[in-house]
Every structure is written in C-alpha cells, then in structure tokens.
C-alpha positions, 0 to 999 in steps of 0.5 A: 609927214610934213603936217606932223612936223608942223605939229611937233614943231609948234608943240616944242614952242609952246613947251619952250615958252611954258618952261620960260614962264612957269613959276617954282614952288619950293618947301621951305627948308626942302621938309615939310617940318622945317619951319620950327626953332632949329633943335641944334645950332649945328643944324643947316640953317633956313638961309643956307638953304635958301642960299643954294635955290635960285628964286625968280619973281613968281616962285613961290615959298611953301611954308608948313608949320603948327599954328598952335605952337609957330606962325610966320612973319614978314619983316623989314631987315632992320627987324630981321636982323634984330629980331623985332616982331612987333612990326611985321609986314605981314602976318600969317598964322594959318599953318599953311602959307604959299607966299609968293616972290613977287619982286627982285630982291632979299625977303625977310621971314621969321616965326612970331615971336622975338624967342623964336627969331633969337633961336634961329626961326627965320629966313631970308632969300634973294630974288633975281632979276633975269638981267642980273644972272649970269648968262650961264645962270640964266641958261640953267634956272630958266630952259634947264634947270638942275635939279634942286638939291635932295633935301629941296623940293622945288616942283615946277614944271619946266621943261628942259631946253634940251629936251625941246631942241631934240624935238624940234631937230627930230621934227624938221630934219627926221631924225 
C-alpha cells in the first residue's frame, strides 16, 4: 500500500513538472487558412486573436498558407507599422512554418509583400515573462490553463494543477 503511494505520489510530480515546462503550439488565427489577406475589414483580425492567447517563451505559431499564392515574414515594428517588406528579419516561404517564441516580448508578422500587409495580413503577439503575469495569470496559463477560445487551437499537453493536487491528496491520504 505504502509503495503505491510512492508511486503515485512521484507520478503526480513528475506531471507537475511536465505541465510547467511544456511549450503550446498554437494555429494562427485558430484555422488552418487563416494566414491569407483577410476577404472583409469586419473580419476578426490576426491581432485580435492573438490578443486573447497568452504566449510564453517556448510556444510556438503554426502558420499554414499556399506558398504559390502567400509567404510569411518577419519584421521589426517600424516596418510592421508601415508596411515595409523589403527588410525582413526573416523569410519563410515553405507553406508550413512552426516559428518558435523564443523570447519576451512583441513579434512582428506579415504576408510578402506591401499589398498584403496593406489588406490586412499580418500579426503581431506579445510574449510574457512569467514575473510579468499577474500571479492569477500565472496560476491559470502555467498549472491550469483555460481553455483556448473555440476558434484557437492550442495543443499543449499541460496537465492541470488541479488534477495532480487531487492525486497527490489521493496518494498520501487515501482518499
């Protein structure tokens, strides 16, 4: 009996710790055609999106796209905001791009040329430090997360806090 509590108590810890290290992937936009020049100006915008995730160093964007007709781009703010693409920081044109966040922080993106940024293809999200969270933040996005919003497809595979006190009582205390 005592062995098996061991057990699962060392099982919980090693899901905590899992759960705490584990980064997201999220599909830009939350569809897998969302990386296009938007077909209204009504339309939820990429930034909005983005807006409602919370992203930390090691999560990554899924960016899916046509590679005959759109490409991805990373840029600076200054030619975010202006919509310059002749300078980008970096240049991806394969169709599929799992960029990673690996810094705190506001990334830049957009499609490959000015017309496209002009139209309303880009994006630009904000990644936070930990200390920067609010400590409820911090409580939700790193041991619970809520779940992402219908239209978002984050898969990380975090375990919930909740989840792993519940084994650990069950564990120590029998319950």
């Amino acid at each position: 009996m005592a062995t098996s509590r061991v057990f699962l108590l060392c099982f919980a810890l090693i899901s905590l710790l899992f759960a705490c290290s584990h980064a997201a992937e999220y599909l830009v936009g939350g569809s897998a055609d969302a990386w296009k020049v938007p077909s209204s100006h009504g339309r939820l915008s990429l930034s909005d999106w983005a807006k409602k995730q919370r992203f930390r160093i090691g999560d990554y964007l899924i960016f899916k796209y046509d590679p005959k007709v759109h490409s991805l781009l990373e840029l600076n703010e200054e030619d975010y905001q202006n919509c310059t693409t002749s300078r980008p920081i970096k240049k991806f044109t394969e169709g599929y791009t799992s960029y990673e966040l690996h810094r705190t922080g506001r990334f830049h993106f957009t499609g490959g040329t000015d017309e496209h940024c002009f139209y309303g293809q880009k994006l630009f999200v904000d990644v936070m430090a930990a200390e920067d969270l609010a400590e409820s933040e911090l409580a939700m996005t790193t041991l619970a997360p809520v779940p992402p919003p219908e239209t978002s497809k984050a898969n990380g595979l975090r375990v919930g806090f909740i989840g792993c006190v519940t084994l650990m009582m069950s564990a120590l205390f029998g319950i």
